[in-house]
Chimera marker file (.cmm) of the C-alpha trace (Angstrom):
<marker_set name="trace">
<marker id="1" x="123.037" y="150.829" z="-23.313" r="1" g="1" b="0" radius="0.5"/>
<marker id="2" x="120.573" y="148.611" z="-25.150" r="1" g="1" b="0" radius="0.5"/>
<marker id="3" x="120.217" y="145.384" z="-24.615" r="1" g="1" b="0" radius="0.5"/>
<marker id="4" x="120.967" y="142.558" z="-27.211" r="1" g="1" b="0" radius="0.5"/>
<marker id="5" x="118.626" y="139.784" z="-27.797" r="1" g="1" b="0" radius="0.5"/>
<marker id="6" x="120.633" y="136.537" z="-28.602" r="1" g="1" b="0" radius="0.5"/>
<marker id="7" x="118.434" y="134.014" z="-30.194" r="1" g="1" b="0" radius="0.5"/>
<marker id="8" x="119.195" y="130.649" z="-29.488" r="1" g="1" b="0" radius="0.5"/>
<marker id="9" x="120.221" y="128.139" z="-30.929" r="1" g="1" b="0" radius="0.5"/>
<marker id="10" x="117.359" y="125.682" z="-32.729" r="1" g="1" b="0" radius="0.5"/>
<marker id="11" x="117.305" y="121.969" z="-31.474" r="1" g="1" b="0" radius="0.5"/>
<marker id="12" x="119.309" y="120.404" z="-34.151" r="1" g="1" b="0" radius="0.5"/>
<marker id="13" x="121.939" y="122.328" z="-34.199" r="1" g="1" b="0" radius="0.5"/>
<marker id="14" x="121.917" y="121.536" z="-30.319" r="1" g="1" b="0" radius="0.5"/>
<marker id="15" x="122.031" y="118.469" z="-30.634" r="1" g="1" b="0" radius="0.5"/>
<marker id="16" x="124.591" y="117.931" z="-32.933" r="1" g="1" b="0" radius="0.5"/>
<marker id="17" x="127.186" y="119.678" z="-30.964" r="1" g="1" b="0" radius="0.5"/>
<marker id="18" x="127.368" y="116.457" z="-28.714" r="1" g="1" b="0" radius="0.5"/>
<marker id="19" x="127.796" y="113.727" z="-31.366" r="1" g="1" b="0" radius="0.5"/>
<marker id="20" x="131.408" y="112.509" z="-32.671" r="1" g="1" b="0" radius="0.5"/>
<marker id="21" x="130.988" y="110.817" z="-35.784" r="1" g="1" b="0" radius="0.5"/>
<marker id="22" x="132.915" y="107.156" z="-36.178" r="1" g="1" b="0" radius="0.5"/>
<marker id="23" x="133.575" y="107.100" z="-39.877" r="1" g="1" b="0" radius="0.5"/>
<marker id="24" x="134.262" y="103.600" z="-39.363" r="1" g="1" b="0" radius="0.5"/>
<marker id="25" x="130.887" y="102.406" z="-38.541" r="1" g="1" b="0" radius="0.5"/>
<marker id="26" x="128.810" y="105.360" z="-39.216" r="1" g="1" b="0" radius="0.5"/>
<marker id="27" x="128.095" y="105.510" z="-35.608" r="1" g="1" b="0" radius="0.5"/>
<marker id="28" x="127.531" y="108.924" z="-33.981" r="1" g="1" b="0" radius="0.5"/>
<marker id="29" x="128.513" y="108.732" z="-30.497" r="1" g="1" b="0" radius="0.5"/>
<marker id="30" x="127.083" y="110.849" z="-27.883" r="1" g="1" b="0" radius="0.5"/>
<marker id="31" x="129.673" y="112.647" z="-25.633" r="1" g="1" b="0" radius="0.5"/>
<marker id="32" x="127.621" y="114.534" z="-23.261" r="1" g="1" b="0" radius="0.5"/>
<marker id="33" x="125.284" y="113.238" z="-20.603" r="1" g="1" b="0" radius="0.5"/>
<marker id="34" x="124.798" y="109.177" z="-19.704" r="1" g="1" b="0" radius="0.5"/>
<marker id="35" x="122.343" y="107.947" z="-17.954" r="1" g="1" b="0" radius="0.5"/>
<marker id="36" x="124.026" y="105.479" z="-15.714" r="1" g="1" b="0" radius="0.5"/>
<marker id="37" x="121.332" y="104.333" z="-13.679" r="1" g="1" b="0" radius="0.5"/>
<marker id="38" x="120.111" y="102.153" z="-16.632" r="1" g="1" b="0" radius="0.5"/>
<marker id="39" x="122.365" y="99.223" z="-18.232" r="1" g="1" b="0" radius="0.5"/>
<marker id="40" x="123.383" y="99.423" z="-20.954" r="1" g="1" b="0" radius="0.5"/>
<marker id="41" x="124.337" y="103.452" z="-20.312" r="1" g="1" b="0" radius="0.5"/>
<marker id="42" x="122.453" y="105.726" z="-22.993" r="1" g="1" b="0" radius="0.5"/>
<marker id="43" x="123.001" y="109.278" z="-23.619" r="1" g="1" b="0" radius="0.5"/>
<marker id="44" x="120.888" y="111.775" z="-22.364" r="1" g="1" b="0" radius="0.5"/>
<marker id="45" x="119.747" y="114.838" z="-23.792" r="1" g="1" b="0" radius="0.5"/>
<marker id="46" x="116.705" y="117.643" z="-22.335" r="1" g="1" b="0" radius="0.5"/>
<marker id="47" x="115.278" y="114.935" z="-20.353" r="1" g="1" b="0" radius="0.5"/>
<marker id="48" x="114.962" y="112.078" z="-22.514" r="1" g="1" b="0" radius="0.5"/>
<marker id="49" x="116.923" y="109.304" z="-23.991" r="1" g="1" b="0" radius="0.5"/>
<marker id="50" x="119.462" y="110.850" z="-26.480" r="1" g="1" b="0" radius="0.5"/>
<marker id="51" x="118.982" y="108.285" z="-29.314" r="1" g="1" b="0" radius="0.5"/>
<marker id="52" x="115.226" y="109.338" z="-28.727" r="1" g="1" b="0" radius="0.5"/>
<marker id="53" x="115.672" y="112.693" z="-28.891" r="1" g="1" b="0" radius="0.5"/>
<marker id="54" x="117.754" y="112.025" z="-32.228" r="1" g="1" b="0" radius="0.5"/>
<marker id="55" x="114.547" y="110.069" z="-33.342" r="1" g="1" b="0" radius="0.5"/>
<marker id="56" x="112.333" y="112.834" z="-32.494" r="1" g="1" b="0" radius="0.5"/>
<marker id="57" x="114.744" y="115.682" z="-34.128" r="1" g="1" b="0" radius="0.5"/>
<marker id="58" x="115.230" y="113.867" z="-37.216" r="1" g="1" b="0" radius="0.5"/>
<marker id="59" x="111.973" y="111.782" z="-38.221" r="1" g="1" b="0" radius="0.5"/>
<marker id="60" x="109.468" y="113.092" z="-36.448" r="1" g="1" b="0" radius="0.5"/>
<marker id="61" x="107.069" y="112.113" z="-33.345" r="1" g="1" b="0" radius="0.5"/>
<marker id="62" x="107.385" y="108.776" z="-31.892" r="1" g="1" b="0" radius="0.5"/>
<marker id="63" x="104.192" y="107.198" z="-32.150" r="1" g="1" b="0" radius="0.5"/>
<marker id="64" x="102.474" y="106.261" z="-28.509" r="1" g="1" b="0" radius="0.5"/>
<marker id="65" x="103.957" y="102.522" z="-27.019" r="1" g="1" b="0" radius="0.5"/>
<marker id="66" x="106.790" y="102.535" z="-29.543" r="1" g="1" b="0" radius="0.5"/>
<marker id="67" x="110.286" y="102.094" z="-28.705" r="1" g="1" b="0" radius="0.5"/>
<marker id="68" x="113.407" y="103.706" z="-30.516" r="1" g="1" b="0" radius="0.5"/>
<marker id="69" x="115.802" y="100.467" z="-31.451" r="1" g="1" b="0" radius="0.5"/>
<marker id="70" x="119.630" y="100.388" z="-32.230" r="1" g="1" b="0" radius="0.5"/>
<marker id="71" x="120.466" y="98.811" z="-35.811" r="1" g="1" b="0" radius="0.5"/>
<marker id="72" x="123.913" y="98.693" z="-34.307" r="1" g="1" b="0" radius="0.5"/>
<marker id="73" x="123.511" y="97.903" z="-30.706" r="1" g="1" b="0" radius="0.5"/>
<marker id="74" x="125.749" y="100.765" z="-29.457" r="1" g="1" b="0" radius="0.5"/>
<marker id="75" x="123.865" y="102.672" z="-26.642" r="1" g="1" b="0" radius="0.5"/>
<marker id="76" x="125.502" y="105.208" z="-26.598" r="1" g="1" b="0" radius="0.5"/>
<marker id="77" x="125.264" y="105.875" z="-30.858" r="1" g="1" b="0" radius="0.5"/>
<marker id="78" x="122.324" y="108.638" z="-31.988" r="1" g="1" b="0" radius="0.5"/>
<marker id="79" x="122.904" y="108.376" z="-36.190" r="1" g="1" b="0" radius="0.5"/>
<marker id="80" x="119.239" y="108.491" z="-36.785" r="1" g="1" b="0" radius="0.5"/>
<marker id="81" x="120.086" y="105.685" z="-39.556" r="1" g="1" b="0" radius="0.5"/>
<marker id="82" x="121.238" y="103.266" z="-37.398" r="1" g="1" b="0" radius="0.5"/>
<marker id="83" x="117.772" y="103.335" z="-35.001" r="1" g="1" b="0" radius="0.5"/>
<marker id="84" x="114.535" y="102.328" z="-35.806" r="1" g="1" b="0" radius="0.5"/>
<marker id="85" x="111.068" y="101.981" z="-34.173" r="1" g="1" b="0" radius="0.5"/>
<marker id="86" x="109.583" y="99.104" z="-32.421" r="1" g="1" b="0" radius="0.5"/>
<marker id="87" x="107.293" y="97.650" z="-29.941" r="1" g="1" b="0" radius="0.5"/>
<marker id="88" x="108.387" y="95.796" z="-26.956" r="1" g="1" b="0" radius="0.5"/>
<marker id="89" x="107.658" y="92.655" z="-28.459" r="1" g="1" b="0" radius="0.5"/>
<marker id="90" x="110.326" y="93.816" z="-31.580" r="1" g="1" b="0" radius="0.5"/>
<marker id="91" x="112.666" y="94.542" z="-29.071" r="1" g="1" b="0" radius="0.5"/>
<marker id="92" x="112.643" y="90.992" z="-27.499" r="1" g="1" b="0" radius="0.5"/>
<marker id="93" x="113.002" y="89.461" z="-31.038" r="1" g="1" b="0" radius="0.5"/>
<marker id="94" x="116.166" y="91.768" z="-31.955" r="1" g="1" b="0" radius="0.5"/>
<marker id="95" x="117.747" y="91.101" z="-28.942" r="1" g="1" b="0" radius="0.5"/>
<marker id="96" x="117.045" y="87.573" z="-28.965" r="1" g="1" b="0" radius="0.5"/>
<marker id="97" x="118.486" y="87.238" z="-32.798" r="1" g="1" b="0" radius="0.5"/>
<marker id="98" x="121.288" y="89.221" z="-31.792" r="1" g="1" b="0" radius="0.5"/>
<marker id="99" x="122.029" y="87.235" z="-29.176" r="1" g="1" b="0" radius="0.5"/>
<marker id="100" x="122.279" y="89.791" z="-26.586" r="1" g="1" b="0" radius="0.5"/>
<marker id="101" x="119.649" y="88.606" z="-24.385" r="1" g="1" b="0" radius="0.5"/>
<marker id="102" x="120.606" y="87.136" z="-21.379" r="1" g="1" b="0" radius="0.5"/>
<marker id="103" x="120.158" y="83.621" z="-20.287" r="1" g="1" b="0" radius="0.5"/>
<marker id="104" x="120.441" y="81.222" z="-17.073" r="1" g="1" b="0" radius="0.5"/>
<marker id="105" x="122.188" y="82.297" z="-14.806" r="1" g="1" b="0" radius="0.5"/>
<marker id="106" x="123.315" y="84.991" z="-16.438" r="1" g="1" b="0" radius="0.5"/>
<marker id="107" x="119.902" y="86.776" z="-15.308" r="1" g="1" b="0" radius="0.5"/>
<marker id="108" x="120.455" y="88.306" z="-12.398" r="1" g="1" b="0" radius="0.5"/>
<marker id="109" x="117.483" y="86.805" z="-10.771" r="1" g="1" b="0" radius="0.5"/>
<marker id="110" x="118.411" y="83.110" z="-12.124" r="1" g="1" b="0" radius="0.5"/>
<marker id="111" x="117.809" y="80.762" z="-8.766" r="1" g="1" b="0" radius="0.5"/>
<marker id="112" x="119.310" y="77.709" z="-10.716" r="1" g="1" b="0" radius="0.5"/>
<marker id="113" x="122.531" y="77.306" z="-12.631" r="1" g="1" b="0" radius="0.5"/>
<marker id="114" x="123.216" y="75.091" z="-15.395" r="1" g="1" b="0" radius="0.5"/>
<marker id="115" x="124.262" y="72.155" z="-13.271" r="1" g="1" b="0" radius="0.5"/>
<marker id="116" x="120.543" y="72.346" z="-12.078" r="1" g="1" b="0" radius="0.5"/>
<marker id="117" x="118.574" y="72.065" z="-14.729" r="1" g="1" b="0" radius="0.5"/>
<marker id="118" x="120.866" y="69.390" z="-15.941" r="1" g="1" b="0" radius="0.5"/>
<marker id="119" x="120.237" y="67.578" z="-12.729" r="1" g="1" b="0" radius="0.5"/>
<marker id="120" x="116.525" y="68.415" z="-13.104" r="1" g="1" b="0" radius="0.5"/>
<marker id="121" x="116.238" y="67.000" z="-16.497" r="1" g="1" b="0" radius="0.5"/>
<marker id="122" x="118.188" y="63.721" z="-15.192" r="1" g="1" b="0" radius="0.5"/>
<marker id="123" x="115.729" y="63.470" z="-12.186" r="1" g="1" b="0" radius="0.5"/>
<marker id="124" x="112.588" y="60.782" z="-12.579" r="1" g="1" b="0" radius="0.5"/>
<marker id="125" x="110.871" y="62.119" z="-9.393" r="1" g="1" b="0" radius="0.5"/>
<marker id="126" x="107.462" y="63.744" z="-10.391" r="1" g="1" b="0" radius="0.5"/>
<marker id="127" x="107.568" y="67.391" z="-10.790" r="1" g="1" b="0" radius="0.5"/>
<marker id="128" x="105.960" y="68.267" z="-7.447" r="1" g="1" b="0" radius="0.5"/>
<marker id="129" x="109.217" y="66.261" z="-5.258" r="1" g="1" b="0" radius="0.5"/>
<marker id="130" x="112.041" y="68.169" z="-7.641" r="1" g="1" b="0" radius="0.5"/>
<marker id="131" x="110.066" y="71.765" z="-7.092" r="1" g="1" b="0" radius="0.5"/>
<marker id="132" x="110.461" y="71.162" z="-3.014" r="1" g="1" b="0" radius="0.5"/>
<marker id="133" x="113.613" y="70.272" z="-3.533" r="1" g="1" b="0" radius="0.5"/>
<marker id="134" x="114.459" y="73.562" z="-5.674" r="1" g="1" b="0" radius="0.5"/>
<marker id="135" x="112.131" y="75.909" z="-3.903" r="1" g="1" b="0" radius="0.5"/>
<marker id="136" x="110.455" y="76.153" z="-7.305" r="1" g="1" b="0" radius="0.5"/>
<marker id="137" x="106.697" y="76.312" z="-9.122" r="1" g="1" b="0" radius="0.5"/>
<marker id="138" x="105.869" y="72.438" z="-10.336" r="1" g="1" b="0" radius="0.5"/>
<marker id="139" x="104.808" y="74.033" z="-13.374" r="1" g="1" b="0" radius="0.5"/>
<marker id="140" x="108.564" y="75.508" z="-13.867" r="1" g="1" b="0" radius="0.5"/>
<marker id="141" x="109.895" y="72.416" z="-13.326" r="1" g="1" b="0" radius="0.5"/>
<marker id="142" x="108.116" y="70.824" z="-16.316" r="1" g="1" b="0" radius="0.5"/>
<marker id="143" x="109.085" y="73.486" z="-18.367" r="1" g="1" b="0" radius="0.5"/>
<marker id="144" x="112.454" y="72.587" z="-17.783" r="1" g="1" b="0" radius="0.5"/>
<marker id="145" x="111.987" y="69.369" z="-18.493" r="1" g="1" b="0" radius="0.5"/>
<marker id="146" x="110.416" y="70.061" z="-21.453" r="1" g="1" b="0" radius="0.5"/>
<marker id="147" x="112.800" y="72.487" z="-22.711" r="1" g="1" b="0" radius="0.5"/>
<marker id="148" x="110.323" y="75.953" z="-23.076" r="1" g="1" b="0" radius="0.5"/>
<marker id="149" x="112.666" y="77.343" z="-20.634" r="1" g="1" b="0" radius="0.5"/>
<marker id="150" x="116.439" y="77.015" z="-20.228" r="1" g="1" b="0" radius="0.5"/>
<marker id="151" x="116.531" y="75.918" z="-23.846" r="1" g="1" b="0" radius="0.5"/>
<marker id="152" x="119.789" y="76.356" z="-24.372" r="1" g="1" b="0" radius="0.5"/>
<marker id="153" x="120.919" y="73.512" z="-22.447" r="1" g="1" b="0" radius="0.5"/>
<link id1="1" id2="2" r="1" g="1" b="0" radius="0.2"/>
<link id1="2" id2="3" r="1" g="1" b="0" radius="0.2"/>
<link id1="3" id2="4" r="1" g="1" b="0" radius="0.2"/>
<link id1="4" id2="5" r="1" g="1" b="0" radius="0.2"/>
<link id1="5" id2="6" r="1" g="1" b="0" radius="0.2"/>
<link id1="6" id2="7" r="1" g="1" b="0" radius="0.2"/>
<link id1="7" id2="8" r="1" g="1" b="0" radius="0.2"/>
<link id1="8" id2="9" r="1" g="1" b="0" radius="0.2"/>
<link id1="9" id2="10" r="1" g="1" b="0" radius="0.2"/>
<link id1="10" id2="11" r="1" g="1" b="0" radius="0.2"/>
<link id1="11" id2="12" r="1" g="1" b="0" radius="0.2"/>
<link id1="12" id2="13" r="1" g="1" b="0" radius="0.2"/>
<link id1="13" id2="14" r="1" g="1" b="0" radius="0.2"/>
<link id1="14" id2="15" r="1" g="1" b="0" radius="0.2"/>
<link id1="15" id2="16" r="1" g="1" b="0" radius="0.2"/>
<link id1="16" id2="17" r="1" g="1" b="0" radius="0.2"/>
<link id1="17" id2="18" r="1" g="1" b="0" radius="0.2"/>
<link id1="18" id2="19" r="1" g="1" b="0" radius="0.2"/>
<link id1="19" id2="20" r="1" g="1" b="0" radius="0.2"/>
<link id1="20" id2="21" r="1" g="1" b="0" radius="0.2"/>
<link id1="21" id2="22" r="1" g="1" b="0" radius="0.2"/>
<link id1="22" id2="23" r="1" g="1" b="0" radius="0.2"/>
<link id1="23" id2="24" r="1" g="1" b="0" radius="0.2"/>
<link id1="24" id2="25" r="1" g="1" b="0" radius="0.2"/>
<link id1="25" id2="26" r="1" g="1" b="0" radius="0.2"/>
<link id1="26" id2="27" r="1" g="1" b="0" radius="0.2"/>
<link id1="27" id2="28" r="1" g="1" b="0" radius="0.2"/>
<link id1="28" id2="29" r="1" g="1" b="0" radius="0.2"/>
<link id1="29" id2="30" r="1" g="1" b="0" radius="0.2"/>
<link id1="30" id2="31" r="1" g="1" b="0" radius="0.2"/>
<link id1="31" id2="32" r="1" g="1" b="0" radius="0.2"/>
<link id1="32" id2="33" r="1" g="1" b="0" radius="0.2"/>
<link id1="33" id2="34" r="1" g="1" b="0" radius="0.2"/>
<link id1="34" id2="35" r="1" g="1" b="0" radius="0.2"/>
<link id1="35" id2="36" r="1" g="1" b="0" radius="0.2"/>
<link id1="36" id2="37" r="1" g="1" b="0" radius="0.2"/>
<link id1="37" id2="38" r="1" g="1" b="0" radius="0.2"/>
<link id1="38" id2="39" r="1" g="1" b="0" radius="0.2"/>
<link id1="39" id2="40" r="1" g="1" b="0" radius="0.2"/>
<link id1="40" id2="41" r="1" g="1" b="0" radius="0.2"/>
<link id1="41" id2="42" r="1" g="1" b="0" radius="0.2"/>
<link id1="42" id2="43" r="1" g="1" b="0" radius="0.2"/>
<link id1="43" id2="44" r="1" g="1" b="0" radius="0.2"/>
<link id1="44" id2="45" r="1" g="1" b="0" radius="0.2"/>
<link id1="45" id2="46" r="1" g="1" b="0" radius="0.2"/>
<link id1="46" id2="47" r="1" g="1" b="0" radius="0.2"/>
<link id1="47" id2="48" r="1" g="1" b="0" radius="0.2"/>
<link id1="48" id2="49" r="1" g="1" b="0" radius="0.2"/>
<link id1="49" id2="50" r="1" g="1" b="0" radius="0.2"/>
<link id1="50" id2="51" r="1" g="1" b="0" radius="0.2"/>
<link id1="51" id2="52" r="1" g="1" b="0" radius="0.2"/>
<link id1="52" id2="53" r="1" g="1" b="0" radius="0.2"/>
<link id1="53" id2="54" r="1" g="1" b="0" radius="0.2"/>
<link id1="54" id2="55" r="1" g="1" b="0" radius="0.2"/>
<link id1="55" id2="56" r="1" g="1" b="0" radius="0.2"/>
<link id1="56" id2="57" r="1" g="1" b="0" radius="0.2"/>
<link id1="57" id2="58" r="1" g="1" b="0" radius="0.2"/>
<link id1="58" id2="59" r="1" g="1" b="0" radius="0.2"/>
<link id1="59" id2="60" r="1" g="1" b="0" radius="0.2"/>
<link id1="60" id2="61" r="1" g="1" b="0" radius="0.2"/>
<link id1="61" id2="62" r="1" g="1" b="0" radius="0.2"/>
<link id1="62" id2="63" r="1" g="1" b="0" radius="0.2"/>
<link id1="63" id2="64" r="1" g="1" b="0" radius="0.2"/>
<link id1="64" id2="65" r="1" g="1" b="0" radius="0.2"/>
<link id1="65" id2="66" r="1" g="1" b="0" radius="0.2"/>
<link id1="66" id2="67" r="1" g="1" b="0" radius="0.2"/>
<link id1="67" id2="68" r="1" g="1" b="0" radius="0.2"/>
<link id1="68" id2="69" r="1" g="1" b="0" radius="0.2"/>
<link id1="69" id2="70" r="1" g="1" b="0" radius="0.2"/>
<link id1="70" id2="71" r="1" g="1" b="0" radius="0.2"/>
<link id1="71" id2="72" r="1" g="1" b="0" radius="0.2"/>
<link id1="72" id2="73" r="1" g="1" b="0" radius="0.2"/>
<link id1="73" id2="74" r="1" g="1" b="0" radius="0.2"/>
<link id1="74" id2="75" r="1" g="1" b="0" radius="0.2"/>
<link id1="75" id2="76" r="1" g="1" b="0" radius="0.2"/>
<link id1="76" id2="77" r="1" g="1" b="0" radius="0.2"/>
<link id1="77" id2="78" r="1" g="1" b="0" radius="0.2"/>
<link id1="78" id2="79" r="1" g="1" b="0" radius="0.2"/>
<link id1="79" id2="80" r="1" g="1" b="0" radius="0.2"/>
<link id1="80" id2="81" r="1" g="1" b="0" radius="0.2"/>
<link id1="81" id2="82" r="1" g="1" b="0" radius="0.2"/>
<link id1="82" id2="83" r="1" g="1" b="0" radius="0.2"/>
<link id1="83" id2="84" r="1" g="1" b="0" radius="0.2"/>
<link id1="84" id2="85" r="1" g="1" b="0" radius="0.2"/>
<link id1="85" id2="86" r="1" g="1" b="0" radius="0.2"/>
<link id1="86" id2="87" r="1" g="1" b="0" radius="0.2"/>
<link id1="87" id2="88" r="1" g="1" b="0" radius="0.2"/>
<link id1="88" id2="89" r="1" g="1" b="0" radius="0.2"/>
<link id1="89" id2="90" r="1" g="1" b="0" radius="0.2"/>
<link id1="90" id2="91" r="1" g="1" b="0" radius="0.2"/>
<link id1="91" id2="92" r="1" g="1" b="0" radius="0.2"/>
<link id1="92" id2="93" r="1" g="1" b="0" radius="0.2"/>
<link id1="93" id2="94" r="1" g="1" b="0" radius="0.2"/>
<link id1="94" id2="95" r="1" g="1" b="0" radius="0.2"/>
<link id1="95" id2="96" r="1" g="1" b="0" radius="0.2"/>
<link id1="96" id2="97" r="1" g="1" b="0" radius="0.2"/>
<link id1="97" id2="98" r="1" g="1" b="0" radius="0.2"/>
<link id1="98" id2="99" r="1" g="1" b="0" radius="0.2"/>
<link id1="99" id2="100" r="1" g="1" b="0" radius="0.2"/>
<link id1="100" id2="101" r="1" g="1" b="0" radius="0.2"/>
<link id1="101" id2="102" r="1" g="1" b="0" radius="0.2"/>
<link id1="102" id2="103" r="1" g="1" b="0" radius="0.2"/>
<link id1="103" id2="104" r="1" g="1" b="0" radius="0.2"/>
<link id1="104" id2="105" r="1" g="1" b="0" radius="0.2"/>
<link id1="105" id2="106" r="1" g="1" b="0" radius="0.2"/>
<link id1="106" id2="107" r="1" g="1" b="0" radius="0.2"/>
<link id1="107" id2="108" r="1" g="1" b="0" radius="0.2"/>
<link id1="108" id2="109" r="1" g="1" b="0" radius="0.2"/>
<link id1="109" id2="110" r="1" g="1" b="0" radius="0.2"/>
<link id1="110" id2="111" r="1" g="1" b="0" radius="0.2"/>
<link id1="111" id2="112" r="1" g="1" b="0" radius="0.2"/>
<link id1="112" id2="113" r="1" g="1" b="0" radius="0.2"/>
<link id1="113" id2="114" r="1" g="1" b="0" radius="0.2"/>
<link id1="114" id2="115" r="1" g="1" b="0" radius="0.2"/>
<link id1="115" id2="116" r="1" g="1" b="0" radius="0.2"/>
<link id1="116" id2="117" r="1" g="1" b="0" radius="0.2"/>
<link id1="117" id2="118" r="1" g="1" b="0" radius="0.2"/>
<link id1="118" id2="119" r="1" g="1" b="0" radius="0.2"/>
<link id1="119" id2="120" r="1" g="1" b="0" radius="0.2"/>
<link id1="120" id2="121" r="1" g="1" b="0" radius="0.2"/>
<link id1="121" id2="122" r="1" g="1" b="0" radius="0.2"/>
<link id1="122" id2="123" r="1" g="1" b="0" radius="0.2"/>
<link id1="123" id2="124" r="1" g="1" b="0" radius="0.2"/>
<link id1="124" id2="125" r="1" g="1" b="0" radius="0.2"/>
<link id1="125" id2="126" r="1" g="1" b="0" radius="0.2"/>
<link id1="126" id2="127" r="1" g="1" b="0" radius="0.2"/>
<link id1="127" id2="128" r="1" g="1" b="0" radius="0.2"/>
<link id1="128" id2="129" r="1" g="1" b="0" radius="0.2"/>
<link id1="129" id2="130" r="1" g="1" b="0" radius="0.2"/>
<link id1="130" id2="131" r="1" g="1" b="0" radius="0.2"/>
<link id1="131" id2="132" r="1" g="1" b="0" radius="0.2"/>
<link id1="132" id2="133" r="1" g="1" b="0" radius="0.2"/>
<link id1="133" id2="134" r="1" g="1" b="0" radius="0.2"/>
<link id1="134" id2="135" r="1" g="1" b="0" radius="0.2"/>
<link id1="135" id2="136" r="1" g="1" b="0" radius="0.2"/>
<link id1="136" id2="137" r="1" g="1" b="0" radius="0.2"/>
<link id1="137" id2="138" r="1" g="1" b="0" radius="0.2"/>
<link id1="138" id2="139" r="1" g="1" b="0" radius="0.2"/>
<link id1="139" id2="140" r="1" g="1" b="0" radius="0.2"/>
<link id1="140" id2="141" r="1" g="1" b="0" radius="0.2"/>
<link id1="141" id2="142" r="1" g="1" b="0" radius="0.2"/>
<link id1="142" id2="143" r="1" g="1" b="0" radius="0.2"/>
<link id1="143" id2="144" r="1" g="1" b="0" radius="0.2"/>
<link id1="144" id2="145" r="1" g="1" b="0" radius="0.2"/>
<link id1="145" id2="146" r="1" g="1" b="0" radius="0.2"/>
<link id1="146" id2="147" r="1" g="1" b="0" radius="0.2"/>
<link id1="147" id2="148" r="1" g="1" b="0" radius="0.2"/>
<link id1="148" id2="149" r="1" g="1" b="0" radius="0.2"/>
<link id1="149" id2="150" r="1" g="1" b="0" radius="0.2"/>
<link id1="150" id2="151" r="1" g="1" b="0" radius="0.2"/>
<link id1="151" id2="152" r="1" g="1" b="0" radius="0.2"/>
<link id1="152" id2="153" r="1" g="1" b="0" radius="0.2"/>
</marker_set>
């Protein structure tokens, strides 16, 4: 009996067989694989990040050091018209005007919390006393104090 040669299927097509459309917000929402080891959860697809993949199958090669960026800040969304490329630097500055990036002690590294930095800013000691007291860098100290860091306060 001979045997049949199947061809399979091309990349796109794929692809696409993981994606539910949201006609609401023109998202398309990946429904196979997530990467859960990374917050916020992406989708994954062959080995890479799904909404780079979608990048890739779509618009062509990601140039070197760029990032693939969500118009619509859903990780988990792959509509090639809702991403667009960045550097690390555009990154910071979308997440920062979307006002997604976290801050104080919402970092999960933050070793003061907002009652701190008040009391820091309150404190006339010199910068050198207040660090001992906070286990801290003078120089972070005066940073505080002159708002380049915690500036929302």
């Amino acid at each position: 009996m001979a045997r049949t040669h199947v061809k399979p299927k091309p990349l796109k097509e794929l692809f696409e067989q993981h994606i539910m459309p949201i006609t609401e917000c023109g998202c398309w929402f990946w429904m196979a694989s997530i990467i859960k080891s990374r917050k916020p959860h992406y989708g994954a697809f062959q080995r890479d990040v799904a909404h780079r993949k979608a990048w890739e199958i779509y618009n062509g090669e990601i140039p070197r050091g760029f990032l693939v960026l969500h118009k619509c800040d859903i990780p988990i969304c792959v509509n090639p018209n809702h991403l667009f490329l960045g550097n690390q630097q555009d990154n910071m500055k979308d997440c920062s005007q979307k006002n997604r990036y976290p801050k104080g002690n919402q970092k999960p590294n933050a070793k003061l919390t907002e009652d701190d930095v008040i009391a820091i800013r309150n404190d006339h000691r010199s910068s050198n006393e207040i660090a001992k007291t906070y286990k801290l860098n003078p120089r972070t100290i005066s940073r505080i104090k002159c708002k380049e860091r915690w500036k929302h306060i």
